[in-house]
SETOR-380672 format. One record per residue (C-alpha): x, y, z. Coordinates in nm, 3 decimals. Last residue first. Example, Ala and Ser with C-alpha at 12.3 -4.5 7.8 and 13.67 -1.06 7.14 Angstrom:
# residues 2
+---------+---------+---------+
!    east !   north !      up !
+---------+---------+---------+
!   1.367 !  -0.106 !   0.714 !
!   1.230 !  -0.450 !   0.780 !
+---------+---------+---------+
***
This chain:
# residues 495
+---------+---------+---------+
!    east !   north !      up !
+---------+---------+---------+
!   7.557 !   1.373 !   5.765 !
!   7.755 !   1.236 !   6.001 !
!   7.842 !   0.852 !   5.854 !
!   8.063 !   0.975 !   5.610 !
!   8.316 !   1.175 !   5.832 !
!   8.336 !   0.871 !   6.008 !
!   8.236 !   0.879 !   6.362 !
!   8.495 !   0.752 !   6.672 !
!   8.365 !   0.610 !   6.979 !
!   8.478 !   0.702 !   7.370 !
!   8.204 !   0.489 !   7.559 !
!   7.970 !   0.698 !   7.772 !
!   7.670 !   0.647 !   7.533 !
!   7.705 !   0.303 !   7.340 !
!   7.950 !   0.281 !   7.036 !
!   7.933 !   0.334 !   6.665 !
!   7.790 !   0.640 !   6.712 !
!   7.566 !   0.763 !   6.347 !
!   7.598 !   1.180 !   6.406 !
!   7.252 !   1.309 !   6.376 !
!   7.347 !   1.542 !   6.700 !
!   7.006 !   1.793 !   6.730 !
!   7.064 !   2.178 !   6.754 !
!   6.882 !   2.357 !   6.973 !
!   6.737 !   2.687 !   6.855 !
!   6.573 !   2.950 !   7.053 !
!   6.266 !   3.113 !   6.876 !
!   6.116 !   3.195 !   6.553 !
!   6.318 !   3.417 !   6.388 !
!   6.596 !   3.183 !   6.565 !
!   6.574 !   3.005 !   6.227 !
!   6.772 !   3.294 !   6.066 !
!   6.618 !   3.394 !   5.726 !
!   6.678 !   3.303 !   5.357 !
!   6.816 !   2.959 !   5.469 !
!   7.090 !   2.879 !   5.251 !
!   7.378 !   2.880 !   5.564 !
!   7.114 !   2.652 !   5.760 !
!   7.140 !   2.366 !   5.537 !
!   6.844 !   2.102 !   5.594 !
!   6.637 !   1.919 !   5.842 !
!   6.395 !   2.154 !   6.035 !
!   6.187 !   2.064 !   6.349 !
!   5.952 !   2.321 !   6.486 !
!   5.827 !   2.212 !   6.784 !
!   5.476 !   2.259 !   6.854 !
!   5.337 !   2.420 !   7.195 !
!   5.260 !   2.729 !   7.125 !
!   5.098 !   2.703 !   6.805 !
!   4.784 !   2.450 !   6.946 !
!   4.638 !   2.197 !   6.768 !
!   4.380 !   1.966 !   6.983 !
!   4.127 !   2.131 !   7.107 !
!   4.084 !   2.426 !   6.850 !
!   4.140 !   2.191 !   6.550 !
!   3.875 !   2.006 !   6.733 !
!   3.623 !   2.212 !   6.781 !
!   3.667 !   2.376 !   6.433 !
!   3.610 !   2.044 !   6.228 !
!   3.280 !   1.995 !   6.522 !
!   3.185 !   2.314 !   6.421 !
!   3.222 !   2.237 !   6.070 !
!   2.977 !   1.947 !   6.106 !
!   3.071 !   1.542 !   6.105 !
!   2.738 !   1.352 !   6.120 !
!   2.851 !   1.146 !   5.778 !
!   3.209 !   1.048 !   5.921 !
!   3.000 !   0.894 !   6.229 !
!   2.803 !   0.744 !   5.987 !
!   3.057 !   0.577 !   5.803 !
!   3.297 !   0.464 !   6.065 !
!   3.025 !   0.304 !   6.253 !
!   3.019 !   0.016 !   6.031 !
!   3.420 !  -0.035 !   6.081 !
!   3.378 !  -0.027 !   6.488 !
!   3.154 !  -0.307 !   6.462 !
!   3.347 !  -0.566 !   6.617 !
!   3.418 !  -0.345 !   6.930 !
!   3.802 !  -0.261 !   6.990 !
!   3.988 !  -0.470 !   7.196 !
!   4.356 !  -0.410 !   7.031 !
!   4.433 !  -0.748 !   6.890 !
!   4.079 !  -0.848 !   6.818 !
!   3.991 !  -0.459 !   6.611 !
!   4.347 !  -0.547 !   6.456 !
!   4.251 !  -0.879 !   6.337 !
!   3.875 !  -0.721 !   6.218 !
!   4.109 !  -0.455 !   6.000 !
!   4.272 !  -0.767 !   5.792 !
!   3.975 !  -0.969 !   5.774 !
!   3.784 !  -0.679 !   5.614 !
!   4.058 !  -0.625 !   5.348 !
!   4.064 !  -1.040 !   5.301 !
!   3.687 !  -1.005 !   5.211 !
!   3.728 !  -0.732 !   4.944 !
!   3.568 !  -0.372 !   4.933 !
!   3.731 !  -0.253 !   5.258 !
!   3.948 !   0.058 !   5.154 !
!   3.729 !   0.080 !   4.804 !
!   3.440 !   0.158 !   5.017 !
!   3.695 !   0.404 !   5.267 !
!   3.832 !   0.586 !   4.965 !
!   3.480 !   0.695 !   4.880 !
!   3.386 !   0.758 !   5.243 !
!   3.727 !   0.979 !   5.311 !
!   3.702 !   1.182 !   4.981 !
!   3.364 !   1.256 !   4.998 !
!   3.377 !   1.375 !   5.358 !
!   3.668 !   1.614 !   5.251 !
!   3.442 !   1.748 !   4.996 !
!   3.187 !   1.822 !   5.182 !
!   3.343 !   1.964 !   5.456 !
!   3.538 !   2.190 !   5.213 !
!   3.211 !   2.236 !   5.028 !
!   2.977 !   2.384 !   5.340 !
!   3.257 !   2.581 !   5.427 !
!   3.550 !   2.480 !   5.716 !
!   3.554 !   2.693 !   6.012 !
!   3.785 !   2.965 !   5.993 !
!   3.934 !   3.082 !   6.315 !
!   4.192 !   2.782 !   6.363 !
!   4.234 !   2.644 !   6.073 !
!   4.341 !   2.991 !   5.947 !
!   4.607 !   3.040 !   6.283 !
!   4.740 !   2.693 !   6.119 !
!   4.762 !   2.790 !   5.790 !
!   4.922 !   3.135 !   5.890 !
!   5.215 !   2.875 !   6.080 !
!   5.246 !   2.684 !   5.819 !
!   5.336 !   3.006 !   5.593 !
!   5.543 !   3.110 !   5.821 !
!   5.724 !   2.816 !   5.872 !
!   5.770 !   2.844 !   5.487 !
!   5.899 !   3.190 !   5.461 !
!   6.174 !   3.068 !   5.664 !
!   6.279 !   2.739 !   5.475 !
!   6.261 !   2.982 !   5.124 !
!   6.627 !   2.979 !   5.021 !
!   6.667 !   2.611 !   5.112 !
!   6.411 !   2.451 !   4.885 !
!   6.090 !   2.333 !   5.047 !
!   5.943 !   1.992 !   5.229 !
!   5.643 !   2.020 !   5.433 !
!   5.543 !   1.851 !   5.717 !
!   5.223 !   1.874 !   6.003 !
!   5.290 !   1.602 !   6.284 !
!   5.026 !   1.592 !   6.550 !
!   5.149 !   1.292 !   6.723 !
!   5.017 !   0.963 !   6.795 !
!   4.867 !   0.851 !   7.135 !
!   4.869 !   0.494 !   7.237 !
!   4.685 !   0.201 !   7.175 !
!   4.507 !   0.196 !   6.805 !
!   4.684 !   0.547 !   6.677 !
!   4.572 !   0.893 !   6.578 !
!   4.756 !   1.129 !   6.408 !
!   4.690 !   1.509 !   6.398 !
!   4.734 !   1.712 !   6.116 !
!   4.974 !   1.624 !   5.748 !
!   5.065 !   1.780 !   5.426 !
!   5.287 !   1.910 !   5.206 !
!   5.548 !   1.814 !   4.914 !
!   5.754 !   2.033 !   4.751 !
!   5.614 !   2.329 !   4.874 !
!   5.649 !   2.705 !   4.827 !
!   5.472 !   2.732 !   4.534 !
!   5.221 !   3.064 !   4.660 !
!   4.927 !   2.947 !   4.526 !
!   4.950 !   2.522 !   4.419 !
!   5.198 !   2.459 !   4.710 !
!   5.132 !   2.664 !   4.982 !
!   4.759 !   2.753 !   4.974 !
!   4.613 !   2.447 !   4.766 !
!   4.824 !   2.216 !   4.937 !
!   4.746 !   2.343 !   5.294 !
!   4.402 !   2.405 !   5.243 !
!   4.339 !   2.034 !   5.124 !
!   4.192 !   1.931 !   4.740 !
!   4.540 !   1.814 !   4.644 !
!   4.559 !   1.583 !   4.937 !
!   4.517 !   1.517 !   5.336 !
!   4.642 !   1.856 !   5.510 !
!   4.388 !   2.080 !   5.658 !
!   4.046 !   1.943 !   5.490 !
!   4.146 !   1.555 !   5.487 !
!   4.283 !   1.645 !   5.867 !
!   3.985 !   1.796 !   5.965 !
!   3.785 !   1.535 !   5.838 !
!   3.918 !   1.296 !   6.029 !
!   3.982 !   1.500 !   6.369 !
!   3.565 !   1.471 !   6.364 !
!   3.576 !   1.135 !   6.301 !
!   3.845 !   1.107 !   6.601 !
!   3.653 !   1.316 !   6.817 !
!   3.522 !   1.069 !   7.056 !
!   3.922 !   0.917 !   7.134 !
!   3.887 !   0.547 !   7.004 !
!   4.159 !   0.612 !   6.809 !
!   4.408 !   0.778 !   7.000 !
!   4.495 !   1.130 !   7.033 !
!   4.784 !   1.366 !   6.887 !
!   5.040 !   1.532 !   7.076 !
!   5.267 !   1.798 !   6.871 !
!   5.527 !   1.792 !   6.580 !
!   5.565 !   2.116 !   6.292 !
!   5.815 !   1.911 !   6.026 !
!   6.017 !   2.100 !   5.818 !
!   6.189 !   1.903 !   5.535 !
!   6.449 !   2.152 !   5.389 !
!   6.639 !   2.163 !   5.065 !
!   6.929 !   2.231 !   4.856 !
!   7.071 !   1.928 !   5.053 !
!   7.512 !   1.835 !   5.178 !
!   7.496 !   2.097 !   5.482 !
!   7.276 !   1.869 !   5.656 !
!   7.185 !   2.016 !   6.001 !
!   6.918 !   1.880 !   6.212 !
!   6.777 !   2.197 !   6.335 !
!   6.536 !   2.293 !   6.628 !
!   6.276 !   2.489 !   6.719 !
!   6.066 !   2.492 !   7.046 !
!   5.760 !   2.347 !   7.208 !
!   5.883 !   2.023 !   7.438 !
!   5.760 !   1.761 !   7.226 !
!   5.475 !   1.501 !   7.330 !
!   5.424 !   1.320 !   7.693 !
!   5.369 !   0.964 !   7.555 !
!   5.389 !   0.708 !   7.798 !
!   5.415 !   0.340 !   7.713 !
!   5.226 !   0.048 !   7.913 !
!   5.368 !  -0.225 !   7.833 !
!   5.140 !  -0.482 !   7.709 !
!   5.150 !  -0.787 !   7.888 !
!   5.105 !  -1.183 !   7.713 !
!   4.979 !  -1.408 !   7.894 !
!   5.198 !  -1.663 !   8.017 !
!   5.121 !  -1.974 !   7.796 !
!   4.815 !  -2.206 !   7.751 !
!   4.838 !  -2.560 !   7.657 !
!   4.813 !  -2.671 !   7.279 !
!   4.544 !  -2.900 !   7.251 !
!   4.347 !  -2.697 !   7.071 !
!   4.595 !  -2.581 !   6.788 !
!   4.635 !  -2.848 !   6.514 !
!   4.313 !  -3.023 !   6.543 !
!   4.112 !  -2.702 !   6.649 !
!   4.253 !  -2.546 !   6.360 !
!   4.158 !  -2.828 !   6.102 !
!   3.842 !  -2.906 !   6.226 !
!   3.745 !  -2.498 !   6.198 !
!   3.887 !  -2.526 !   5.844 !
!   3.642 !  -2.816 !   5.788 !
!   3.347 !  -2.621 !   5.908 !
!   3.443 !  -2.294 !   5.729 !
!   3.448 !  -2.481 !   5.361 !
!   3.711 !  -2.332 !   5.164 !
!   3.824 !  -2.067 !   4.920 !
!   3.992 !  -1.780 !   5.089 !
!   4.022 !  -1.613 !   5.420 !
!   4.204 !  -1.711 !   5.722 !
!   4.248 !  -1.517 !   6.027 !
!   4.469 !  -1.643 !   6.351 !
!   4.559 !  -1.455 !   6.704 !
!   4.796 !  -1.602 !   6.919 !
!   4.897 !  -1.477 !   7.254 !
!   4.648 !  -1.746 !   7.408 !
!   4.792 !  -1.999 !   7.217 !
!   5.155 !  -1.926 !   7.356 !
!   5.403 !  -1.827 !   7.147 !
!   5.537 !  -1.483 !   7.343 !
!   5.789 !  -1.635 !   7.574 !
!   5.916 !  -1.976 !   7.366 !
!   5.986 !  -1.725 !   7.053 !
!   6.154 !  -1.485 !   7.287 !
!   6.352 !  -1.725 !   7.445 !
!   6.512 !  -1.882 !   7.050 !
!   6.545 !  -1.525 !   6.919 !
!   6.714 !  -1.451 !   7.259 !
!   6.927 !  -1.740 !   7.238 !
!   7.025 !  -1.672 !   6.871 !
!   7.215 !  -1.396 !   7.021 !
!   7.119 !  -0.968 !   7.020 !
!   7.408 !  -0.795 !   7.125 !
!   7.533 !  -0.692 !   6.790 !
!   7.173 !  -0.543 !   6.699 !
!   7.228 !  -0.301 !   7.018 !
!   7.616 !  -0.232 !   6.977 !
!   7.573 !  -0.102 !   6.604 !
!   7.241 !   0.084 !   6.671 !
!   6.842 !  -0.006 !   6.585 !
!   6.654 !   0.327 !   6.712 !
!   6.457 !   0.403 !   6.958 !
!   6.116 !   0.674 !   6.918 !
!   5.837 !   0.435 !   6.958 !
!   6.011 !   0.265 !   7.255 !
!   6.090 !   0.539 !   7.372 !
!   6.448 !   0.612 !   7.553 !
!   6.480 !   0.940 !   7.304 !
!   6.152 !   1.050 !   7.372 !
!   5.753 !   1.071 !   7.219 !
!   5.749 !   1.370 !   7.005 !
!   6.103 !   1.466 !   6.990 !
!   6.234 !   1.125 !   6.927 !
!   5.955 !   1.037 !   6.666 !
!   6.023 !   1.398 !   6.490 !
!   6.403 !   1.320 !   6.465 !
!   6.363 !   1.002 !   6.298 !
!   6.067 !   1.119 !   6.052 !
!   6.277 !   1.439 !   5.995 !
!   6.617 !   1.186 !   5.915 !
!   6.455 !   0.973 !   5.711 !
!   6.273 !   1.299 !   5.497 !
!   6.651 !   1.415 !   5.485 !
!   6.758 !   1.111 !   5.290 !
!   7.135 !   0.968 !   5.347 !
!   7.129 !   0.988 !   5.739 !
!   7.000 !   0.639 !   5.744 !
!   7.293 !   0.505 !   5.520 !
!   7.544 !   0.333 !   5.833 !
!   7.225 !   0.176 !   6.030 !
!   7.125 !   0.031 !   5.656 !
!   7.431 !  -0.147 !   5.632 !
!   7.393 !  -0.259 !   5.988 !
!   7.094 !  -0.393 !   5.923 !
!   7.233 !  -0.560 !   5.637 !
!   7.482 !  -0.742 !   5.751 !
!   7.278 !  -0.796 !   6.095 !
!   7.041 !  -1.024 !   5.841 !
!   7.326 !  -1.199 !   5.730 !
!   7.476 !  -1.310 !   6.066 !
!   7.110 !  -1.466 !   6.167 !
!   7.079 !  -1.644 !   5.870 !
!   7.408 !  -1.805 !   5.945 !
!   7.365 !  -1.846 !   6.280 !
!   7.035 !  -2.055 !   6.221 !
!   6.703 !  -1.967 !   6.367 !
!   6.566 !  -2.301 !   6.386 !
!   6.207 !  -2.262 !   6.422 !
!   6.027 !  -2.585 !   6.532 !
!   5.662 !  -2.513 !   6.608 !
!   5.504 !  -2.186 !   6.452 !
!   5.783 !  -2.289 !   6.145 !
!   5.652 !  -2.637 !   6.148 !
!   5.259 !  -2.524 !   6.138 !
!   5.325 !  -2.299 !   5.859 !
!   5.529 !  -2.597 !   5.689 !
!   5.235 !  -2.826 !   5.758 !
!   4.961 !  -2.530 !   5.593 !
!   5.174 !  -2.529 !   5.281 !
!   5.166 !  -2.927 !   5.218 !
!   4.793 !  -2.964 !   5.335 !
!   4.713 !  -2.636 !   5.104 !
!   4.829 !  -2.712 !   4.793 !
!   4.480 !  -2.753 !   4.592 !
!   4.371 !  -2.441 !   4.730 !
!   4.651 !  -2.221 !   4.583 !
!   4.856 !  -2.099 !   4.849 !
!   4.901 !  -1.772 !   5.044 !
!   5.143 !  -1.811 !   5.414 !
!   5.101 !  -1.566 !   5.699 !
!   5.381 !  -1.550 !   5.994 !
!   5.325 !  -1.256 !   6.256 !
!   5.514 !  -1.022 !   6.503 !
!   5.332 !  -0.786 !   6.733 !
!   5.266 !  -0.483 !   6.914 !
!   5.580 !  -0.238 !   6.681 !
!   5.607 !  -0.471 !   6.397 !
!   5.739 !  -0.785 !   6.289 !
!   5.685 !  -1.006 !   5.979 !
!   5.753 !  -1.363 !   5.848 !
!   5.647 !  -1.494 !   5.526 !
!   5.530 !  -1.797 !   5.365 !
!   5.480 !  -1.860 !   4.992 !
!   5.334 !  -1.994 !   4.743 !
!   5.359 !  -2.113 !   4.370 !
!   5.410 !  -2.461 !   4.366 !
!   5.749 !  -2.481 !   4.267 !
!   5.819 !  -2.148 !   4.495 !
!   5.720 !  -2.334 !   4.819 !
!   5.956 !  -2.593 !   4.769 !
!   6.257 !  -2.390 !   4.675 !
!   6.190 !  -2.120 !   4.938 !
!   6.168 !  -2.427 !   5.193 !
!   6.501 !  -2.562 !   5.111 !
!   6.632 !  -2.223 !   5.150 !
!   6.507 !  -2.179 !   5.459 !
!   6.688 !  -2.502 !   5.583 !
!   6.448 !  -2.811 !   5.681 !
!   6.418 !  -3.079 !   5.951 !
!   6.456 !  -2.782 !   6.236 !
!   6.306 !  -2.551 !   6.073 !
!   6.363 !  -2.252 !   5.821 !
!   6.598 !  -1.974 !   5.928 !
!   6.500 !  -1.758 !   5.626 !
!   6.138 !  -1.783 !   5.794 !
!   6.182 !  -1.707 !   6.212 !
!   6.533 !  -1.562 !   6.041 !
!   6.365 !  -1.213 !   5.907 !
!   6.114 !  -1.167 !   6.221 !
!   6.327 !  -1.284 !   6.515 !
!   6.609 !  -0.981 !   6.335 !
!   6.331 !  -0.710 !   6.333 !
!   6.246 !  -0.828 !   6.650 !
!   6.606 !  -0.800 !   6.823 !
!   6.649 !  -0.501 !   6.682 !
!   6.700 !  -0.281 !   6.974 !
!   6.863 !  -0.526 !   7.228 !
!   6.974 !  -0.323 !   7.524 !
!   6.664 !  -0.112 !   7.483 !
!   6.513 !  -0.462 !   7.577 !
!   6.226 !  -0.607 !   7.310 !
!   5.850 !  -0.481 !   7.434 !
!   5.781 !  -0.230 !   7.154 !
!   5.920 !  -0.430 !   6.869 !
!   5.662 !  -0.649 !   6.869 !
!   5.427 !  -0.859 !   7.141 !
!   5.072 !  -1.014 !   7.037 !
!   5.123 !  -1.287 !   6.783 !
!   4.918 !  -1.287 !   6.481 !
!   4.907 !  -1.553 !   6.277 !
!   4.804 !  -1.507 !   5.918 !
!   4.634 !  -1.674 !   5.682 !
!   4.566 !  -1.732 !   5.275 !
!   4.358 !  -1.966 !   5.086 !
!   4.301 !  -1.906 !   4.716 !
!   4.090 !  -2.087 !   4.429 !
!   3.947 !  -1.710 !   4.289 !
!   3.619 !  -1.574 !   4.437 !
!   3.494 !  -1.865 !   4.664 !
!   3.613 !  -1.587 !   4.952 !
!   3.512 !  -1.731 !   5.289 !
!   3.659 !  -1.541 !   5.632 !
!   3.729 !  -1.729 !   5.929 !
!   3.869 !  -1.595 !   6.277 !
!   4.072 !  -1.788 !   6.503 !
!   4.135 !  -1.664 !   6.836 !
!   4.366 !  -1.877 !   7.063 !
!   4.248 !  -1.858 !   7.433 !
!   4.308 !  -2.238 !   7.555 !
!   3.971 !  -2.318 !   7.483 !
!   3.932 !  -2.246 !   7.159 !
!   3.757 !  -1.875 !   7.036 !
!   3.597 !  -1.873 !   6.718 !
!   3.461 !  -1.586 !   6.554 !
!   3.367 !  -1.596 !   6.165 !
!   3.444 !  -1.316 !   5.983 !
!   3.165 !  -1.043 !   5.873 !
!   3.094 !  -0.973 !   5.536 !
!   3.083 !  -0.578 !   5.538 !
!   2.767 !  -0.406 !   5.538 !
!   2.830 !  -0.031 !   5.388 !
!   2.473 !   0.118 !   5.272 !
!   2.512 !   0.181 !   4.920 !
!   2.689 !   0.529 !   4.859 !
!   2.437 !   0.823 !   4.762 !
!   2.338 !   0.875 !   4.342 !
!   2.485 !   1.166 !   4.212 !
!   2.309 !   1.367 !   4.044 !
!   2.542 !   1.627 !   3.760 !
!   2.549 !   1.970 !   3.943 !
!   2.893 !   2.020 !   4.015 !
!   2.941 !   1.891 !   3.671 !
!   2.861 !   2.262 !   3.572 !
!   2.481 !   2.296 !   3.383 !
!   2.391 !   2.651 !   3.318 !
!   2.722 !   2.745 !   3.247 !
!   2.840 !   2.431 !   3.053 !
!   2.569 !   2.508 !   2.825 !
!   2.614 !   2.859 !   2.826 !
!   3.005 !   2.757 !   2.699 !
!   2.838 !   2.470 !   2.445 !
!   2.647 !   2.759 !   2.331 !
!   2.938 !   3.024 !   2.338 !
!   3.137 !   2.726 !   2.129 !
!   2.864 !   2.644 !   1.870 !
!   2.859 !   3.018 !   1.777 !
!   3.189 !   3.020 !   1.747 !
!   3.215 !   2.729 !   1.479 !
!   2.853 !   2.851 !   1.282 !
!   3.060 !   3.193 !   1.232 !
!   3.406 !   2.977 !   1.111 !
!   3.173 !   2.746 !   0.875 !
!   3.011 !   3.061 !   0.725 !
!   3.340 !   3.225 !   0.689 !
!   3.493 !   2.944 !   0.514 !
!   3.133 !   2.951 !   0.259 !
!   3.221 !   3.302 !   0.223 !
!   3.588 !   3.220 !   0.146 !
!   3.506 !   2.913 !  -0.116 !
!   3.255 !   3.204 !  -0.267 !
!   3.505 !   3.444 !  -0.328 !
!   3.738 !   3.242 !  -0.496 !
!   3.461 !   3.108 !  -0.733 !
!   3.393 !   3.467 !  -0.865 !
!   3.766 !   3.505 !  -0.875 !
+---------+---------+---------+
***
């Protein structure tokens, strides 16, 4: 017993000493949170510039060394994209883009190609987007004479076969009859035709008649039209000598005559017409709201400051929207958003949430009290803070390779914006203050004159949507014939 009693004492000892280590380790913790552990400021940001060249026929090259690893990569970037093809033709870049590669050349298939290019490890790829389409290719160094002639063949002798051609409408087409399958397709769909137009060419979309219309002639004209030196823009980054690569553009490029230069069109963007409306898919438990207005562009003065607002408002876990809807009250799904900002045209303010059914109402509200809190409370000294942390920490690892900083120089060259637009980023982030975060939320973000798009089940809802105004309801019904044509709709293909 005597023994017992001293195993328990000693216990009780051990259990005593236990606590008391805890409320130290809690004082500790107390006295010293990791809010206060130093540290250290960011390095000063200085990028390794690209090398400039400019032939004379107006082709930009711009050269970028990387002795890193035994790579060479490049792209060509040529200035015209989705946003200049006819509304006749929707598609017709998307479909330039896929056979400009699978098409291969005229003294080799695309396959033939893929098979060559894969024995050696490389490749070369095709792309289009909305200002311009592009072909890249990534080799080892050792293989670049034999990828760097079938670059050059495809810039010069694309075949664009039928057979390519037929297979990538196959599957555009597929695609065409699925895109009311996710409701988060649908809201981005719905939100780019309320915020800049149906007849937009940010806003159109691919359609049975439009991709069918497009011929190998057009591929073929359009190629001829927008491949002109001085529509070309080329980067290169890797391992090699920036003197010889220089020889080697100027041999294959400078003699090349100039083309037509190339026209942006100049698009309008007027923004939604305030209102609410409903994109009803009675198949969903759930909504995807979206709250759409006019953003600014880029090189708009309060861009930094519309930075940080966002990153407070709506950019992550940290944000007021996230914490207040999502982690408090568990409304959301997903949330997020503010106001978007684009290179050459104006984006849209486009502030989404997704929710179950039975709580669509309570969450407009809810977006709507964020908003009117954006609005009247300026951010605190560790929201701004915070936010600014987030955006210059994810901006170093943003641009922390050579090909990164190649990348965002070609899109400084294709929109005009001043070389050193990435070095300012940083300290104009820094000199953010919450007045300017309140300035612009003020400026910019205004209730009245959002619409309120909602993609879901109205029968669930837990309140009517005309709570909050009149309602027009948007056809998401796939046609499978132009406007003024008498087409039939599966039952599958409308919602």
């Amino acid at each position: 017993m005597h023994a017992q009693r001293l195993n328990v004492t000693t216990a009780s000892k051990w259990i005593v000493l236990f606590f008391v280590l805890l409320a130290t380790l809690h004082v500790t913790a107390q006295q010293e949170p990791w809010q206060k552990v130093p540290i250290p400021p960011l390095h000063k940001f200085t990028p390794q510039e690209p090398t400039r060249i400019q032939l004379s026929n107006g082709m930009v090259i711009m050269l970028q060394e990387d002795h890193e690893l035994p790579l060479i990569s490049a792209t060509a970037l040529v200035k015209g994209g989705s946003s200049s093809e006819p509304a006749s033709k929707v598609g017709l870049t998307s479909i330039y883009a896929s056979t400009w590669r699978t098409g291969g050349t005229d003294s080799k298939t695309g396959d033939q190609l893929d098979d060559e290019l894969e024995a050696i490890a490389a490749r070369v790829e095709a792309a289009g987007s909305v200002d311009t389409t592009s072909l890249s290719f990534n080799c080892l160094k050792q293989n670049l004479d034999q990828v760097f002639a079938a670059f050059l063949d495809l810039l010069e002798h694309p075949a664009f076969r039928e057979d390519k051609i037929e297979l990538v409408k196959g599957r555009i087409k597929t695609a065409i009859s699925r895109r009311n399958d996710e409701i988060g397709s649908i809201a981005g769909r719905e939100a780019a035709i309320l915020g800049y137009g149906p007849q937009s060419p940010y806003a159109r979309e691919m359609e049975y008649w439009t991709v069918d219309a497009v011929t190998r002639q057009d591929l073929v004209n359009w190629h001829k039209q927008h491949l002109a030196p001085n529509n070309i823009i080329i980067g290169v980054v890797g391992d090699f000598d920036s003197k010889q690569m220089e020889a080697r553009l100027r041999q294959a490029f400078g003699s090349l005559p100039k083309g037509t230069p190339y026209n942006p069109p100049q698009i309008p963007v007027p923004g939604p017409k305030s209102g609410v409306y409903l994109a009803e898919k009675d198949d969903v438990n759930q909504s995807d709201i979206s709250l759409i207005g006019l953003g600014i562009r880029r090189d708009n003065p309060d861009y930094f400051a519309v930075r940080v607002m966002n990153e407070i408002f709506g950019g992550g876990f940290s944000s007021r929207l996230f914490k207040n809807l999502r982690a408090t009250q568990a409304l959301a799904y997903s949330v997020g958003g503010g106001i978007g900002a684009s290179y050459n045209h104006k984006n849209l303010i486009d502030i989404s949430m997704g929710t179950k059914s039975g709580s669509t109402g309570k969450a407009i509200e809810g977006l709507y009290k964020q908003i009117d809190d954006l609005l009247s409370n300026p951010p605190s000294d560790a929201e701004l803070k915070q936010a600014k942390d987030s955006i210059l920490n994810g901006f170093i690892f943003a641009y922390d390779s050579p090909d990164k900083v190649l990348s965002e120089q070609l899109t400084y060259e294709l929109y005009g914006y001043p070389k050193d637009f990435l070095e300012r980023f940083r300290d104009a982030v820094e000199k953010v203050t919450a007045a300017d975060v309140n300035r612009v939320a003020r400026k910019y973000i205004d209730k009245s004159k959002l619409a309120v798009l909602v993609v879901g089940n109205p029968k669930e809802f837990d309140k009517p949507l005309t709570t909050f105004g009149q309602v027009t309801k948007l056809d998401i019904t796939i046609p499978t014939a132009p406007p003024g044509n008498k087409a039939t709709v599966a039952a599958s293909e409308r919602r």
